[in-house]
ROGU-814711 format. One line per 10 residues: number of its first residue (from 1); for each residue x, y, z of C-alpha. Coordinates in pm, whole numbers, padded with zeros to 5 digits. Layout:
NUM> X Y Z; ...
% end
This chain:
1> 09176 07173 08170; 08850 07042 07936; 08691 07327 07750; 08389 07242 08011; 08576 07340 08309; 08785 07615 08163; 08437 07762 08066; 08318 07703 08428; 08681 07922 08509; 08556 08174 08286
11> 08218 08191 08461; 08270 08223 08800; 08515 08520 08711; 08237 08713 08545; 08013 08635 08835; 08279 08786 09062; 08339 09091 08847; 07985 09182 08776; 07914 09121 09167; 08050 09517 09191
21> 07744 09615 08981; 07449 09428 09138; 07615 09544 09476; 07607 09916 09292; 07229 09823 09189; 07135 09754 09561; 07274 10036 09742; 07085 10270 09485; 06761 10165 09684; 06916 10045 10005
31> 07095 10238 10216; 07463 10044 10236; 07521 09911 10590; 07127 09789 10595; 07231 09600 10272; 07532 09434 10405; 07313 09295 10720; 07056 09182 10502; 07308 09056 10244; 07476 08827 10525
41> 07192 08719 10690; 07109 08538 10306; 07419 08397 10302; 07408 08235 10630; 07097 08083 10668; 07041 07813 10581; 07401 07757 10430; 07494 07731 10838; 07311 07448 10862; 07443 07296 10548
51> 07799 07373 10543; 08044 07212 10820; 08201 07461 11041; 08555 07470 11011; 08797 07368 11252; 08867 07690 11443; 08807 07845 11787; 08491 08059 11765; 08752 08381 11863; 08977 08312 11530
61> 08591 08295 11313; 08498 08597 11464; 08802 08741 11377; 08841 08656 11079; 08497 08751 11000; 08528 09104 11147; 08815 09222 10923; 08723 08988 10627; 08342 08996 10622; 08214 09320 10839
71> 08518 09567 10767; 08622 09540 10408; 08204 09520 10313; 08070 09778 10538; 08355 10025 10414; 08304 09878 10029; 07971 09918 10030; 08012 10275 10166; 08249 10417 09956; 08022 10285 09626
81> 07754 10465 09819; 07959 10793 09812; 08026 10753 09485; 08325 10534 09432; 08227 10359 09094; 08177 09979 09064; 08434 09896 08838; 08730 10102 08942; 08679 09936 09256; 08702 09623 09124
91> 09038 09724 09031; 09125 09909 09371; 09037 09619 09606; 09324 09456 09396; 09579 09657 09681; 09477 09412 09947; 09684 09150 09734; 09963 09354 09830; 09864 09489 10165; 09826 09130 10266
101> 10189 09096 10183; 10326 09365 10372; 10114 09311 10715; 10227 08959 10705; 10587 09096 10646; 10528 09297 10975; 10295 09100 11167; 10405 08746 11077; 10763 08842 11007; 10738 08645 10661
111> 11000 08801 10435; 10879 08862 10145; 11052 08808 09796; 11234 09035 09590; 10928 09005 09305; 10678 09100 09617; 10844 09401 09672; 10874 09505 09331; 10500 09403 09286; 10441 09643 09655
121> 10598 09900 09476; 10444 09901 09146; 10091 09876 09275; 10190 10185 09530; 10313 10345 09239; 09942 10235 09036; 09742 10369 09356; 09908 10709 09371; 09868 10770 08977; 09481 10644 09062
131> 09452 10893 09322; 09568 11164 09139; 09331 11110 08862; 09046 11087 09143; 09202 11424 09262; 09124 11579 08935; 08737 11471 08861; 08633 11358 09168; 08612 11399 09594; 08884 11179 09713
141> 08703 11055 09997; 08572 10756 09869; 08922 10654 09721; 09012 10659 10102; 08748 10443 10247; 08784 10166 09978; 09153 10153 10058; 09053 10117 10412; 08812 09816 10273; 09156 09646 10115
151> 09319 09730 10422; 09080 09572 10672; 09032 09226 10406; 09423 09225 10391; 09459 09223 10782; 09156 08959 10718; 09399 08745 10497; 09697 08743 10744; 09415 08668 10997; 09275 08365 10812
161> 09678 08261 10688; 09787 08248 11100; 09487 08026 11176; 09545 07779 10920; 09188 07820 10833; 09249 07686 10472; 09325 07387 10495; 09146 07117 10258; 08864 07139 10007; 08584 07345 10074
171> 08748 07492 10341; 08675 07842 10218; 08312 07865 10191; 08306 07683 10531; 08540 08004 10640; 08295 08218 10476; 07936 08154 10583; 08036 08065 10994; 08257 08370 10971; 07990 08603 10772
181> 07797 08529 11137; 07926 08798 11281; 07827 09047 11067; 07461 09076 11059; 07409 09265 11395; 07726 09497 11414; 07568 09595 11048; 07246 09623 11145; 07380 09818 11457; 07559 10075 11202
191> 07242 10151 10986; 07022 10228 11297; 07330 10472 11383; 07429 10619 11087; 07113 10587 10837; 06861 10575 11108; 06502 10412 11237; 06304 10589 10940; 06556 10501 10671; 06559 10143 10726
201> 06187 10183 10801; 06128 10349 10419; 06396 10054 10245; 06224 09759 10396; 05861 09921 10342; 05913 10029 10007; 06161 09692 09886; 06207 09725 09502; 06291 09429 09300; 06593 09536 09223
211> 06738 09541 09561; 06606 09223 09575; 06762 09084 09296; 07083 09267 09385; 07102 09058 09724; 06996 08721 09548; 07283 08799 09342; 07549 08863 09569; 07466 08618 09828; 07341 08314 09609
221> 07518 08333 09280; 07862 08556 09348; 07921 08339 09760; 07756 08014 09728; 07752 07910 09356; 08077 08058 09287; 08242 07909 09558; 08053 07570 09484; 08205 07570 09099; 08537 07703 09221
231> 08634 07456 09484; 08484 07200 09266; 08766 07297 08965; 09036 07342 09219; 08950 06924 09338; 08979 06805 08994; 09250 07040 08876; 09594 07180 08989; 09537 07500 09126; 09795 07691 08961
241> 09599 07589 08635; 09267 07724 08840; 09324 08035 09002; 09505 08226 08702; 09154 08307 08566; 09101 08543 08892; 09292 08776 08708; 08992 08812 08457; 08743 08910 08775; 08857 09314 08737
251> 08842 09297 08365; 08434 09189 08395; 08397 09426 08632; 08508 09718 08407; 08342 09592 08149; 07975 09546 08320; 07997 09895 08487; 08080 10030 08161; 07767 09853 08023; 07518 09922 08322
261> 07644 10273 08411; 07852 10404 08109; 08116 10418 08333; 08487 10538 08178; 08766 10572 08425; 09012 10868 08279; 09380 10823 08149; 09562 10848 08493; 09299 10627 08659; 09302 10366 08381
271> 09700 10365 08355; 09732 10342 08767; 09444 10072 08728; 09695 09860 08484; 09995 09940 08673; 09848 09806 08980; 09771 09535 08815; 10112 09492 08696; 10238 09522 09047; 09950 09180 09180
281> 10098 08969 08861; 10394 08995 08975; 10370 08972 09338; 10170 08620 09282; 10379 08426 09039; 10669 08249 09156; 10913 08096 08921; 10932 07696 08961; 11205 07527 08702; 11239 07924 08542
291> 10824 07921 08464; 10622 08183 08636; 10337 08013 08780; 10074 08172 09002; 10104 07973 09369; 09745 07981 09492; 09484 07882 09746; 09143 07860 09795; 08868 08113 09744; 08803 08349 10021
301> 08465 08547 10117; 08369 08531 09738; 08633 08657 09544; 08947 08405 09449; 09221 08355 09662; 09596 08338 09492; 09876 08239 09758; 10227 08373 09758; 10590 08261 09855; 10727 08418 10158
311> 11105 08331 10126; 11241 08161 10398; 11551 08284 10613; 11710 07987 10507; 11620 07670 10258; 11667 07444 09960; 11689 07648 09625; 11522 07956 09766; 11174 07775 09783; 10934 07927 09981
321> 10836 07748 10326; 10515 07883 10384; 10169 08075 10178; 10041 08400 10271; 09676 08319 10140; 09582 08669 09936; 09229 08724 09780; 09258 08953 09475; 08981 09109 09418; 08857 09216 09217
331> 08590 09110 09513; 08346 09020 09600; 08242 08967 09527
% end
């Protein structure tokens, strides 16, 4: 890659990882399942009417958009708002990686590779240790409901994988804003239910900048302009030279929380954060002529998307026959 695009690489990554904090920045002055209607209804219009709908039945969209889209951001959104910080769930949301691989083990019946399961195990292994270190300094509860939000966007991924919604360039912001569709009312819905008439009432009355800012951010710059730079690299470049740099999308997100909120995860949250880590490396690289090379795909729902090999029952040297599209995240987003 030219040092142009590799810095384009670079920049998109930071605009995913420091997504976590303008998405912390919004839900300090909007309550969080207001924000996420608001958030999508920016996203979709006008993009809608700009972007080509993708080749799917409306049922696999809405789908895909109500694990993907409504589920992993309405419980994101609400465990930052009970006090899950910004960048250790940058690092958290990295499980859905290997979630995705073990629901498509059970759902799809793709088996998945011995370097999966050891990647399963270690990021199981990096969870617990996080949990534990949550356990000591914090309520757990919000631990809980962001591994719900990996859940629900890994169930998302196996979703998006059986419909063959990825399929050619530009494919995944076409996924994302016809999808994101159905998410503005069942959110909306939620914050007259759960945060209430005068709530929304007193955040819409009272809108401060920031919140305003926060949504510009995450709608414009972290969905539409990083997806727009992203699919452009991954059209002029191979994509296992593209989507490597995902990989840098948690380390911006630590490092902006720690900036905008002095935020310093403890020993046993840090070293489950890296082991987890450990575990997504090596669950997405595959090894092609004895070189570990990451197999990816294209972005999904603003965060990059890294495929893996499923090995086959049977087939030529153990290659894989299909991809189980996975979005580490890192995010959003």
């Amino acid at each position: 890659m030219r040092r142009r695009d590799t810095a384009l690489a670079v920049l998109v990554a930071l605009i995913w990882g420091t997504n976590f904090v303008a998405i912390r920045t919004g839900i300090d002055s909007v309550p969080p399942f207001l924000f996420l209607a608001v958030r999508f209804v920016v996203v979709c219009i006008p993009a809608v009417f700009l972007v080509r709908r993708p080749g799917l039945p409306w049922r696999d969209l809405a789908l895909i958009g109500l694990f993907t889209s409504l589920g992993q951001f309405a419980l994101m959104y609400l465990a930052v708002h009970l006090g899950m910080p910004p960048g250790l769930s940058s690092l958290v949301l990295q499980a859905q990686v290997l979630l995705t691989v073990v629901i498509a083990a059970v759902w799809l019946r793709e088996r998945p590779s011995t370097a999966q399961r050891i990647g399963v195990a270690l990021g199981g292994a990096g969870l617990l240790t996080i949990a534990v270190g949550r356990g000591l300094s914090a309520p757990l509860l919000p631990l809980v409901v962001l591994v719900l939000a990996a859940v629900s966007w890994a169930v998302g991924n196996v979703l998006t994988r059986r419909a063959g919604a990825l399929t050619g360039p530009g494919a995944g912001l076409g996924v994302t804003v016809w999808s994101g569709l159905v998410v503005p009312v069942p959110a909306l819905a939620l914050s007259f239910a759960f945060e209430g008439p005068a709530a929304i009432g007193e955040a819409l009355g009272h809108l401060q900048w920031q919140a305003v800012a926060s949504t510009a951010y995450t709608a414009y710059l972290s969905s539409l302009v990083g997806y727009g730079i992203w699919n452009t690299l991954l059209s002029r470049h191979p994509v296992a030279k593209v989507t490597p740099f995902a990989m840098l999308v948690p380390v911006f997100g630590m490092a902006a929380a720690a900036v905008a909120f002095d935020e310093r995860p403890n020993v046993l949250e840090l070293a489950g954060g890296l082991v987890l880590l450990a575990g997504v490396a090596v669950a997405v690289t595959r090894r092609r002529g004895g070189v570990a090379v990451a197999s990816p795909a294209v972005p999904a729902d603003g965060s990059p998307v890294l495929a893996v090999d499923i090995e086959p029952a049977t087939g030529p040297a153990g290659e894989a026959a299909d991809l189980v599209q996975l979005a580490p995240t890192l995010g959003t987003r």
